[in-house]
PyMOL Python script that loads the backbone (N, CA, C, O; Angstrom):
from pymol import cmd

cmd.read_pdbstr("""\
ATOM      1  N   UNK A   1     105.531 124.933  77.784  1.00  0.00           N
ATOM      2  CA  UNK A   1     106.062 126.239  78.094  1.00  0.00           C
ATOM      3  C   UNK A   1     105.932 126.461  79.592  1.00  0.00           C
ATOM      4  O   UNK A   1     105.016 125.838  80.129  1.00  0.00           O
ATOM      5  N   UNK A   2     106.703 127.254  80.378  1.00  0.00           N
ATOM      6  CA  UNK A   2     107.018 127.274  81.607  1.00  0.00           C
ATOM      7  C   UNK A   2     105.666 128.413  81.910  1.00  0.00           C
ATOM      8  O   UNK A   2     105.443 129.364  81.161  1.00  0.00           O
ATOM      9  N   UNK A   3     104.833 128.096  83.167  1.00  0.00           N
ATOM     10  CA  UNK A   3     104.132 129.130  83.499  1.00  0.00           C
ATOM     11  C   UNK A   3     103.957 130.193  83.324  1.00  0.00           C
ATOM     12  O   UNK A   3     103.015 130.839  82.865  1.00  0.00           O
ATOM     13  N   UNK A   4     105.270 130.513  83.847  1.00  0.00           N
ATOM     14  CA  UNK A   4     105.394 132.099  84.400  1.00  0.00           C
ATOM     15  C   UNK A   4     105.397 132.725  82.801  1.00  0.00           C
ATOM     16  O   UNK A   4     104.796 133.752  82.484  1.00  0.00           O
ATOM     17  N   UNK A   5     106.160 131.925  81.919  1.00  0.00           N
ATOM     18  CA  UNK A   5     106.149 132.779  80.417  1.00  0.00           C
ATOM     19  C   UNK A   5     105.085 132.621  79.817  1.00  0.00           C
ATOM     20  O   UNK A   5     104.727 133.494  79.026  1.00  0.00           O
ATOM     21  N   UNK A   6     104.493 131.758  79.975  1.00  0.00           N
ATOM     22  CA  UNK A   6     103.015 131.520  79.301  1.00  0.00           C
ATOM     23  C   UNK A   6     102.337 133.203  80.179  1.00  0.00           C
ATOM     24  O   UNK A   6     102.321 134.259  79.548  1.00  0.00           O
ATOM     25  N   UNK A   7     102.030 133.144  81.100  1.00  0.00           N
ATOM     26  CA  UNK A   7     101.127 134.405  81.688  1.00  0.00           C
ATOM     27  C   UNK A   7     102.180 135.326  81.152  1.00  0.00           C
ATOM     28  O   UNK A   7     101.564 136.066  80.385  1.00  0.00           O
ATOM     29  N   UNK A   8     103.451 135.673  81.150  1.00  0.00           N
ATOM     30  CA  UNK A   8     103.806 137.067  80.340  1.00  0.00           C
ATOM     31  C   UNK A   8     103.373 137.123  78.935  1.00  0.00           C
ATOM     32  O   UNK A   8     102.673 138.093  78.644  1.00  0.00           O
ATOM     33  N   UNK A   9     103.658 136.251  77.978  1.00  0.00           N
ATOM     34  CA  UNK A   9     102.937 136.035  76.896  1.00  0.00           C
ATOM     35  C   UNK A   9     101.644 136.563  76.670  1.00  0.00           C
ATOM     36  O   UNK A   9     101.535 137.699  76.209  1.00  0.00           O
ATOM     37  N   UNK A  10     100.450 135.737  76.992  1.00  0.00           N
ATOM     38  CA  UNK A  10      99.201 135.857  77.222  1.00  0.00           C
ATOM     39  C   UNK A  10      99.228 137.609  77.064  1.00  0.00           C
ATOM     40  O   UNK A  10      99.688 138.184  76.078  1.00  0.00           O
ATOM     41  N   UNK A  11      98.655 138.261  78.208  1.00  0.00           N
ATOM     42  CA  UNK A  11      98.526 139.690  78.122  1.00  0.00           C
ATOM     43  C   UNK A  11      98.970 140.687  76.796  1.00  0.00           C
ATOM     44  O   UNK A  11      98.474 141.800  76.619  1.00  0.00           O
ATOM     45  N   UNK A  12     100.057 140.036  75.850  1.00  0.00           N
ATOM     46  CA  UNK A  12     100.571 140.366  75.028  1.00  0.00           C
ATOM     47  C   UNK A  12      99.937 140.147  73.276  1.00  0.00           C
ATOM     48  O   UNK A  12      99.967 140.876  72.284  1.00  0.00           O
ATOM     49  N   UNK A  13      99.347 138.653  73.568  1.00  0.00           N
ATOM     50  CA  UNK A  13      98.438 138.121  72.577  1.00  0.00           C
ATOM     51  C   UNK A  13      97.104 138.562  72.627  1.00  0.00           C
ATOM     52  O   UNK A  13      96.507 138.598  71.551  1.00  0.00           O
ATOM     53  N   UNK A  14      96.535 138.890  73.601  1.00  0.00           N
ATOM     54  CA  UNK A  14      95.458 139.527  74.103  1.00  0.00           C
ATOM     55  C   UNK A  14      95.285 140.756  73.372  1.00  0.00           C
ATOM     56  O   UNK A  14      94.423 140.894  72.505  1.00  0.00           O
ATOM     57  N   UNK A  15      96.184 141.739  73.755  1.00  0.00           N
ATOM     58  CA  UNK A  15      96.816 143.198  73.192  1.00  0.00           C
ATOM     59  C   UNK A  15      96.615 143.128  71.823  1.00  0.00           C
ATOM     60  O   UNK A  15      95.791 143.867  71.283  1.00  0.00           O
ATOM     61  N   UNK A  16      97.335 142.250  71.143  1.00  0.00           N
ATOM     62  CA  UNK A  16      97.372 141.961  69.895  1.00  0.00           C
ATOM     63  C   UNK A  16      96.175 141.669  68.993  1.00  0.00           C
ATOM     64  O   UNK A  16      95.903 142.051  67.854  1.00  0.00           O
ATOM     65  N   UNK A  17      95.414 140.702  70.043  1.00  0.00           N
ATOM     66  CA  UNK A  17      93.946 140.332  69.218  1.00  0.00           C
ATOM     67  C   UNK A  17      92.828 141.621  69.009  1.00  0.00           C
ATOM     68  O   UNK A  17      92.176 142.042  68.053  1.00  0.00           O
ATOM     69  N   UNK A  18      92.980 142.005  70.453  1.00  0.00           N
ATOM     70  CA  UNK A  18      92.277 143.214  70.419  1.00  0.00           C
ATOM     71  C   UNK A  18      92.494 144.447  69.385  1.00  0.00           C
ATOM     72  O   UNK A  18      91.584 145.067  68.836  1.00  0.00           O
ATOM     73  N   UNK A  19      93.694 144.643  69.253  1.00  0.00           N
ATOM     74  CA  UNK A  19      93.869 145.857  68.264  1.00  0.00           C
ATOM     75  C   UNK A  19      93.607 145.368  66.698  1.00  0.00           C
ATOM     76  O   UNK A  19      93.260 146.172  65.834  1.00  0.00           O
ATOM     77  N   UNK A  20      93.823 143.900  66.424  1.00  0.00           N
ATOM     78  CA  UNK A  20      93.170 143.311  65.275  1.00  0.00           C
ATOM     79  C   UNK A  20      91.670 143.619  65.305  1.00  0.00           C
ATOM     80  O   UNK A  20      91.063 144.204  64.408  1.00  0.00           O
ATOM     81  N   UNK A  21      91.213 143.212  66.304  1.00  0.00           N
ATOM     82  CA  UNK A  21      89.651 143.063  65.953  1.00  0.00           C
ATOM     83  C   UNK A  21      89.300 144.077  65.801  1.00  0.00           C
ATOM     84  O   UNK A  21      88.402 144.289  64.986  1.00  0.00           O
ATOM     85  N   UNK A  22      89.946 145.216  66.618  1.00  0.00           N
ATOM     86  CA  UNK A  22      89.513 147.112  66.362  1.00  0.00           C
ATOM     87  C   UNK A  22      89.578 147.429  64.929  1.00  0.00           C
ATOM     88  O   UNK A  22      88.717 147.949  64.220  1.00  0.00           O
ATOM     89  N   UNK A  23      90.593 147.076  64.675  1.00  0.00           N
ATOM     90  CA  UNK A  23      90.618 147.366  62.965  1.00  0.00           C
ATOM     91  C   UNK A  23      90.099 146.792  62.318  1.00  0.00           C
ATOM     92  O   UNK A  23      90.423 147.054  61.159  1.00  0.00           O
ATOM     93  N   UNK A  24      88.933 145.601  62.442  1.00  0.00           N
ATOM     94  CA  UNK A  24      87.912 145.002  61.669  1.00  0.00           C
ATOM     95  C   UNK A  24      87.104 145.393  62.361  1.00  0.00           C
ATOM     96  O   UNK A  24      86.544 144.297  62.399  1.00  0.00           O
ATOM     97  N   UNK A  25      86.412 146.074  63.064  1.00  0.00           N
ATOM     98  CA  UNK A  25      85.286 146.405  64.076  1.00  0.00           C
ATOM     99  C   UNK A  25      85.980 147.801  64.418  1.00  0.00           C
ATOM    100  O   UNK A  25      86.802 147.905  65.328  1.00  0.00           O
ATOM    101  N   UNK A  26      85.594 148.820  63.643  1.00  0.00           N
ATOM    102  CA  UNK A  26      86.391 150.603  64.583  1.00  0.00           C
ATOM    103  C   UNK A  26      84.918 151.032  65.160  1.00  0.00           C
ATOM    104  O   UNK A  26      84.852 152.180  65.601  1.00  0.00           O
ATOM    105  N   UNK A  27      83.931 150.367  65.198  1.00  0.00           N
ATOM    106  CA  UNK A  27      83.165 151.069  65.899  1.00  0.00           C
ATOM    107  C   UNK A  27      83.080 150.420  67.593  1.00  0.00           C
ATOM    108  O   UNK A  27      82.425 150.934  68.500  1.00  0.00           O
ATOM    109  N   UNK A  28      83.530 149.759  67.649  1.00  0.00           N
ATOM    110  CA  UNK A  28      83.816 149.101  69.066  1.00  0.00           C
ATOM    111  C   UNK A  28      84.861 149.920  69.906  1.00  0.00           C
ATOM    112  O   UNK A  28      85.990 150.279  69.574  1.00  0.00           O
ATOM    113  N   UNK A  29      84.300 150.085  70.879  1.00  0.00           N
ATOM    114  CA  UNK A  29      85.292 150.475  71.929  1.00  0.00           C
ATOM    115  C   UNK A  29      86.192 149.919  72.202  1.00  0.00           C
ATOM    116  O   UNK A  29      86.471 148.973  71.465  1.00  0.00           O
ATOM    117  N   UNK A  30      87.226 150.242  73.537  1.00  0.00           N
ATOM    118  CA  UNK A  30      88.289 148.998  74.001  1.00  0.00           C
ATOM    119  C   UNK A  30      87.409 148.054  74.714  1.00  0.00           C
ATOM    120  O   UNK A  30      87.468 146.870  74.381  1.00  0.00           O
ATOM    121  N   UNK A  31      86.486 148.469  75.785  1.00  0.00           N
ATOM    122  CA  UNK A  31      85.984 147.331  76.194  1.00  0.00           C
ATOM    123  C   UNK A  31      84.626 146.661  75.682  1.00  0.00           C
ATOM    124  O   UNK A  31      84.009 145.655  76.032  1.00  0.00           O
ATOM    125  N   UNK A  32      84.476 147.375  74.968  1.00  0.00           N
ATOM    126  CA  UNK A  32      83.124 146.395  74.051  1.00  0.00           C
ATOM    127  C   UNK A  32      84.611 144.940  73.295  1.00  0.00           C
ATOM    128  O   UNK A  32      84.569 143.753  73.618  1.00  0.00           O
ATOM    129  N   UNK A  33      85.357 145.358  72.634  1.00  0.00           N
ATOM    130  CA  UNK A  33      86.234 144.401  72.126  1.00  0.00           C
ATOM    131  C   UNK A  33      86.874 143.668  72.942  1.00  0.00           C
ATOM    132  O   UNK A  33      87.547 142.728  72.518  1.00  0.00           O
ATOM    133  N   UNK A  34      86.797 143.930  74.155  1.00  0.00           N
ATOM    134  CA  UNK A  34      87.827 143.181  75.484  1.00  0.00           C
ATOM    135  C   UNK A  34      86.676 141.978  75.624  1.00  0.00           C
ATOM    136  O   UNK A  34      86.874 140.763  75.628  1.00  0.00           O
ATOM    137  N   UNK A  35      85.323 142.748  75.745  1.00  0.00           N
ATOM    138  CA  UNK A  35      84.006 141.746  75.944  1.00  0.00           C
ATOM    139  C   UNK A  35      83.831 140.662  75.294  1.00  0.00           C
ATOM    140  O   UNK A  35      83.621 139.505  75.658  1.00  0.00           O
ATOM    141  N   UNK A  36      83.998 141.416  73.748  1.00  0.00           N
ATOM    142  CA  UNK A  36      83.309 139.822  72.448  1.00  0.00           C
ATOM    143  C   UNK A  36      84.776 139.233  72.682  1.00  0.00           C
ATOM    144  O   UNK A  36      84.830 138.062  72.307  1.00  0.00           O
ATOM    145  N   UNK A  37      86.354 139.867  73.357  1.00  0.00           N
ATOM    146  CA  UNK A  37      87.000 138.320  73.677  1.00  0.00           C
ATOM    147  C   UNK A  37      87.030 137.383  74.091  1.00  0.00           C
ATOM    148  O   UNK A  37      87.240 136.232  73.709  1.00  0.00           O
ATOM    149  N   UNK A  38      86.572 138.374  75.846  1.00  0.00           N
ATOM    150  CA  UNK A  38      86.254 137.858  77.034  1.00  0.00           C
ATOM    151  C   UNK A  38      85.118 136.449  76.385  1.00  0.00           C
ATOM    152  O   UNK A  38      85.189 135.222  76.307  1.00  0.00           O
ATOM    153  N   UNK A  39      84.459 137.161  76.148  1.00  0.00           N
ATOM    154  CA  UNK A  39      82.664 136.084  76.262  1.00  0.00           C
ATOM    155  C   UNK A  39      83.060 134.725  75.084  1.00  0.00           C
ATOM    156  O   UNK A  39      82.151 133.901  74.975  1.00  0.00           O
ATOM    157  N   UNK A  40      83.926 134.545  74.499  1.00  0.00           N
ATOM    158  CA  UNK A  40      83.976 133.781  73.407  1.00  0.00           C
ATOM    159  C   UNK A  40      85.017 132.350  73.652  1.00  0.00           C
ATOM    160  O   UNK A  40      86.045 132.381  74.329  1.00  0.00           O
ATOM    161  N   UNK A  41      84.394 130.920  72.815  1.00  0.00           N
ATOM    162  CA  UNK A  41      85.075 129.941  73.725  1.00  0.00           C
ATOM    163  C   UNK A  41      86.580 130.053  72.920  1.00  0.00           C
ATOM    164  O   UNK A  41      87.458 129.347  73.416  1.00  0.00           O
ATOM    165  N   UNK A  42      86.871 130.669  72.021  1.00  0.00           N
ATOM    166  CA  UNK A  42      88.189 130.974  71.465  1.00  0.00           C
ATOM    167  C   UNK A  42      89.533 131.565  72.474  1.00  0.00           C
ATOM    168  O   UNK A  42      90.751 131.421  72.370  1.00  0.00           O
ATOM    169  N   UNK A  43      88.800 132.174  73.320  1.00  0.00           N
ATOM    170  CA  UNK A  43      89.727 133.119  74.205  1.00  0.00           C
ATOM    171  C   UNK A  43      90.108 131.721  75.837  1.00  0.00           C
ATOM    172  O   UNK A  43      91.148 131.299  76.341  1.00  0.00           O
ATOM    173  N   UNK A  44      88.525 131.458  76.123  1.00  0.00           N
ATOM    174  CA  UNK A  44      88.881 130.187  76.884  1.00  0.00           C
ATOM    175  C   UNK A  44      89.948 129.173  76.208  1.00  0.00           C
ATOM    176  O   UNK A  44      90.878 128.871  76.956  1.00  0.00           O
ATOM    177  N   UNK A  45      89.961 128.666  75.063  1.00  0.00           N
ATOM    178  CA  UNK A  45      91.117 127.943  74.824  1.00  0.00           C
ATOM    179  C   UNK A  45      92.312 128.736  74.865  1.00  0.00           C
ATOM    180  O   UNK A  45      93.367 128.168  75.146  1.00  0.00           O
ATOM    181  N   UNK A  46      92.296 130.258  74.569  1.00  0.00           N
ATOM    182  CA  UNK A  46      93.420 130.631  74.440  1.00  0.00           C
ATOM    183  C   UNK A  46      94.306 130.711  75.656  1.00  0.00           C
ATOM    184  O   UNK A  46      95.524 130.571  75.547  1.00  0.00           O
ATOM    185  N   UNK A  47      93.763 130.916  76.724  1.00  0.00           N
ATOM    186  CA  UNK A  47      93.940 131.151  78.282  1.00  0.00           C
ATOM    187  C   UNK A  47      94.792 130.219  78.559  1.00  0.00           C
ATOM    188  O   UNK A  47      95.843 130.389  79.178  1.00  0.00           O
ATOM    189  N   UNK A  48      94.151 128.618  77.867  1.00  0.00           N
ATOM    190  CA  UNK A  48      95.079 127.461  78.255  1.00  0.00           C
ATOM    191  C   UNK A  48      96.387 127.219  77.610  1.00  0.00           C
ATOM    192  O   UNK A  48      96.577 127.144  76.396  1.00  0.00           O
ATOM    193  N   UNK A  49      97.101 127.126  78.367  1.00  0.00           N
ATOM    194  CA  UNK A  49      98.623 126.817  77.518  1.00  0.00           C
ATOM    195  C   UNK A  49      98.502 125.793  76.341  1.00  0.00           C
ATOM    196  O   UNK A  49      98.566 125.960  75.123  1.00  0.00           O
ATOM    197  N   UNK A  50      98.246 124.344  77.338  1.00  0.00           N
ATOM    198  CA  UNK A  50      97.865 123.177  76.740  1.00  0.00           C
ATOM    199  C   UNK A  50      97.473 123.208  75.170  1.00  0.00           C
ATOM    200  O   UNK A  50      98.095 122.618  74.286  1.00  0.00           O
ATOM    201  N   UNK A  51      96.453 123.920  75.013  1.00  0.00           N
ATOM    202  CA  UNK A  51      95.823 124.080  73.586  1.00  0.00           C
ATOM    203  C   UNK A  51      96.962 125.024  72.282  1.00  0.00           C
ATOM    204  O   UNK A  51      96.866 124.865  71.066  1.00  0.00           O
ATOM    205  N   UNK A  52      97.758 125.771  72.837  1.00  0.00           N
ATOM    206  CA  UNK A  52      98.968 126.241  71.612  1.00  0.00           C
ATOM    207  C   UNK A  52      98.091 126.945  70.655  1.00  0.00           C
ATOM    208  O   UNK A  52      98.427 126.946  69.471  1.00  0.00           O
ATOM    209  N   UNK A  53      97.294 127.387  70.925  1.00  0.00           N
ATOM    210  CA  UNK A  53      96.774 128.560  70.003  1.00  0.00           C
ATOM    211  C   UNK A  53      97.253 129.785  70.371  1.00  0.00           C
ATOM    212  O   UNK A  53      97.173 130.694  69.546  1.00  0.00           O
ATOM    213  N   UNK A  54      97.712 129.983  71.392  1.00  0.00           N
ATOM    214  CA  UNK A  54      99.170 130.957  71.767  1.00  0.00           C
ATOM    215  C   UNK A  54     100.181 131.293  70.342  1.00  0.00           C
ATOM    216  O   UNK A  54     100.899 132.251  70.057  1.00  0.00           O
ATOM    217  N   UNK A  55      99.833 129.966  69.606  1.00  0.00           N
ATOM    218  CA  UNK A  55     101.171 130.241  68.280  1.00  0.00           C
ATOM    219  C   UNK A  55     100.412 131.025  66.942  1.00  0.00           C
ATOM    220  O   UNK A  55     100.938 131.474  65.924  1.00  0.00           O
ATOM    221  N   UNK A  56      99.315 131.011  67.257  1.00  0.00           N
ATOM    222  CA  UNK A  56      98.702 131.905  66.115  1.00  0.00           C
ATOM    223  C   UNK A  56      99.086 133.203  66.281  1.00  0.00           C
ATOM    224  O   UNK A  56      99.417 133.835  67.285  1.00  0.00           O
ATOM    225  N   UNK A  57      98.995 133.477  65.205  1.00  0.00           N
ATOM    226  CA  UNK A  57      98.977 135.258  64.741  1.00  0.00           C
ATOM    227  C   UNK A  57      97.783 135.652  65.074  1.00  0.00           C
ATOM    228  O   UNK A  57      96.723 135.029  65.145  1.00  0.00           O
ATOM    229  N   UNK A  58      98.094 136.942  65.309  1.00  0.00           N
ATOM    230  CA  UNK A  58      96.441 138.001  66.008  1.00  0.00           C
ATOM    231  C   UNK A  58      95.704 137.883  64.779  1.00  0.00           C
ATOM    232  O   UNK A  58      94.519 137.565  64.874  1.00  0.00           O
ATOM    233  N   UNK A  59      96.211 138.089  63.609  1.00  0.00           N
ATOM    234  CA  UNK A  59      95.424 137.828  62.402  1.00  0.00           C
ATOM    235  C   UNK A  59      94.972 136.455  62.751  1.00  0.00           C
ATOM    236  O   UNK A  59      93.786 136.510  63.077  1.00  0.00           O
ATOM    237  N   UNK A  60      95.295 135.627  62.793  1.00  0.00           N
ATOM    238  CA  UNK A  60      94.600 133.975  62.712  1.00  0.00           C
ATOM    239  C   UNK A  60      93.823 133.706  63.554  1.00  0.00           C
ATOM    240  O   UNK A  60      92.820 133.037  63.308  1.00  0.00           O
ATOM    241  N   UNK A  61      94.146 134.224  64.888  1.00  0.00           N
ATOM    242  CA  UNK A  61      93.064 134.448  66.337  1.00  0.00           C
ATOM    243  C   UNK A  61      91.915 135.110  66.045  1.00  0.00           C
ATOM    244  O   UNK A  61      90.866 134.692  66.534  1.00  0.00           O
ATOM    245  N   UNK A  62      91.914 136.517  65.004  1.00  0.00           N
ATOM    246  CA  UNK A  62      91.015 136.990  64.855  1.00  0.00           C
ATOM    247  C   UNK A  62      89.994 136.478  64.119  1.00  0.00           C
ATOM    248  O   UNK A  62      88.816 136.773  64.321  1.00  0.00           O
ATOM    249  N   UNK A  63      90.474 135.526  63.051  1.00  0.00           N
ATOM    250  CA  UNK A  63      89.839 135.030  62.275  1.00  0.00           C
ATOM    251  C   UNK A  63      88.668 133.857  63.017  1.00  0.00           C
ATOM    252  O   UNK A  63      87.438 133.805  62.988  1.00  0.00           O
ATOM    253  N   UNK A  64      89.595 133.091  63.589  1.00  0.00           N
ATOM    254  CA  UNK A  64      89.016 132.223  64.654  1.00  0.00           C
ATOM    255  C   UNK A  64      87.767 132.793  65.217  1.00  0.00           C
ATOM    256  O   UNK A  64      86.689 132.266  64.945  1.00  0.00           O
ATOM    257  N   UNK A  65      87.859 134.065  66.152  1.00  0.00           N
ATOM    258  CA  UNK A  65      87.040 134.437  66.555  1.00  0.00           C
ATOM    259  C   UNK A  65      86.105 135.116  65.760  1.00  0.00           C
ATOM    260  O   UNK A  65      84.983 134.785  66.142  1.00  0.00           O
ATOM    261  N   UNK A  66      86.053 135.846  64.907  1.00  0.00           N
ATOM    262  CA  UNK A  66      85.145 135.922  64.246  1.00  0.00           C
ATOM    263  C   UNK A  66      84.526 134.910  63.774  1.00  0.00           C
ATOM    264  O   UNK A  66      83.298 134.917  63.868  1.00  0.00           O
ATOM    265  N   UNK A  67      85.233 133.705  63.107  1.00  0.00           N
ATOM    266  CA  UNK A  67      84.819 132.555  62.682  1.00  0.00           C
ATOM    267  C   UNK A  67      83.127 132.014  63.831  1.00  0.00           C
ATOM    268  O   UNK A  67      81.968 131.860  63.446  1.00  0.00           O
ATOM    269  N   UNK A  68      83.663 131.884  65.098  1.00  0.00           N
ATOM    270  CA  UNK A  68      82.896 131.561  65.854  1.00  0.00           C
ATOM    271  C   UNK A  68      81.778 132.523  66.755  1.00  0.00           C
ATOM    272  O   UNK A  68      81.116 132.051  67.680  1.00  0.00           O
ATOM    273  N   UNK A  69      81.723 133.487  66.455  1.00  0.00           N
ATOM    274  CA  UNK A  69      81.285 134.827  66.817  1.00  0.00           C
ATOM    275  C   UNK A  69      79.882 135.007  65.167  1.00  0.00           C
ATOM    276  O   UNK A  69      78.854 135.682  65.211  1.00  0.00           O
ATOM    277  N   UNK A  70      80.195 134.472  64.393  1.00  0.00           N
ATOM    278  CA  UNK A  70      79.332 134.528  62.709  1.00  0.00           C
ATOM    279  C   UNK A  70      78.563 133.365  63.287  1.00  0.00           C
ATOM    280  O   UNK A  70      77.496 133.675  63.816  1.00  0.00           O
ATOM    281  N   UNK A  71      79.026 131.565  63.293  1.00  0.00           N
ATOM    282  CA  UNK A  71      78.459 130.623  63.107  1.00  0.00           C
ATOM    283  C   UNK A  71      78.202 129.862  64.606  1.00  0.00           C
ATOM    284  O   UNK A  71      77.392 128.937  64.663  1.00  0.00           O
ATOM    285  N   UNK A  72      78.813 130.230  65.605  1.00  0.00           N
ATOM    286  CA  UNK A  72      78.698 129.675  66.619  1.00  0.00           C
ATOM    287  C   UNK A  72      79.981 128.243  66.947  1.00  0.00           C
ATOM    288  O   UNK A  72      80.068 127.596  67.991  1.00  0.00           O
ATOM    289  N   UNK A  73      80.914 128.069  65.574  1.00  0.00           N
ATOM    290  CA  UNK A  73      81.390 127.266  65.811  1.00  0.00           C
ATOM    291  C   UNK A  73      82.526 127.367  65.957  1.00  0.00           C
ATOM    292  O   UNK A  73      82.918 128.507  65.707  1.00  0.00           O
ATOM    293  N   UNK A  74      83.688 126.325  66.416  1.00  0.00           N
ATOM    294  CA  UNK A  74      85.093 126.812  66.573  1.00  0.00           C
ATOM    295  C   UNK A  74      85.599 126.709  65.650  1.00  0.00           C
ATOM    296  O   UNK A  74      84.972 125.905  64.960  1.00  0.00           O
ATOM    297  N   UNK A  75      86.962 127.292  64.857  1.00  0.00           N
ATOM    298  CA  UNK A  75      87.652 127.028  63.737  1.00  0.00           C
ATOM    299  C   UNK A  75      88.962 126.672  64.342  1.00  0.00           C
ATOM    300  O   UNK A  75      89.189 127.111  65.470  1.00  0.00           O
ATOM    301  N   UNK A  76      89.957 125.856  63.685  1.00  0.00           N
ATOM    302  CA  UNK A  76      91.121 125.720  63.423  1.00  0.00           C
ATOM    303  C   UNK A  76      91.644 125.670  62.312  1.00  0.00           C
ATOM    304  O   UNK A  76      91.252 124.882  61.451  1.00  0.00           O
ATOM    305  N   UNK A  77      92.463 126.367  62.165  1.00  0.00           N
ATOM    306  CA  UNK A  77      93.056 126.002  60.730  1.00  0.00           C
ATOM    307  C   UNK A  77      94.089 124.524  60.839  1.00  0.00           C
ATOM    308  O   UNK A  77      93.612 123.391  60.896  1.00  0.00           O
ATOM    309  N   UNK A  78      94.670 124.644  60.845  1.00  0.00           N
ATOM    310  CA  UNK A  78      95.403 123.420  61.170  1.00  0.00           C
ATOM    311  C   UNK A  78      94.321 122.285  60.967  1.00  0.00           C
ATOM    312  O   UNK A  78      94.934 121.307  60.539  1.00  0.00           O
ATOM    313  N   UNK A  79      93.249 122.052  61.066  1.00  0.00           N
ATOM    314  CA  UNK A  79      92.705 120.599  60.989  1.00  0.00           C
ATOM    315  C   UNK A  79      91.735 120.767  59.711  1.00  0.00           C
ATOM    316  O   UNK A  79      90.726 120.116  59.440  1.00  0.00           O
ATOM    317  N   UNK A  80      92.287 121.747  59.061  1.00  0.00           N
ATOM    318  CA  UNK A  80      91.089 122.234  57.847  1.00  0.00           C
ATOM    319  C   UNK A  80      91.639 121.793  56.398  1.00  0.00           C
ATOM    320  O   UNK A  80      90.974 122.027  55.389  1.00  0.00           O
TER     321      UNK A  80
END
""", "prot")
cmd.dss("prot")
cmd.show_as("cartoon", "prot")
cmd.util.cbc("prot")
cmd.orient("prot")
């Protein structure tokens, strides 16, 4: 994917994860939830184009991250 659309993208999936995770977490603020994105290695892969977890659904991202946020470990579905 071409740069420039990857970074318009991004900000958009971001948006998306976040308002997922609010609605599994309503006691979290916006930036307490911006944080457990920020801090988590789910969001580092997500950042990267390379990795195509860009193609998940905010539902599936969320899962992910929670996934690894419970056990410490990463999930994919795809290799499961």
């Amino acid at each position: 994917m071409d740069t420039a659309l990857f970074n318009a993208l991004l900000p958009l999936k971001i948006q998306g994860l976040t308002e997922e995770l609010r609605r599994q977490h309503p006691q979290l603020s916006l930036r307490e939830a911006l944080h457990y994105l920020y801090t988590s290695q789910t969001y580092a892969l997500l950042e990267k184009e390379e990795t195509k977890l860009w193609h998940y659904s905010s539902c599936m991202l969320n899962e992910m991250l929670s996934y690894e946020k419970e056990t410490g470990k990463l999930y994919f579905p795809d290799l499961v």
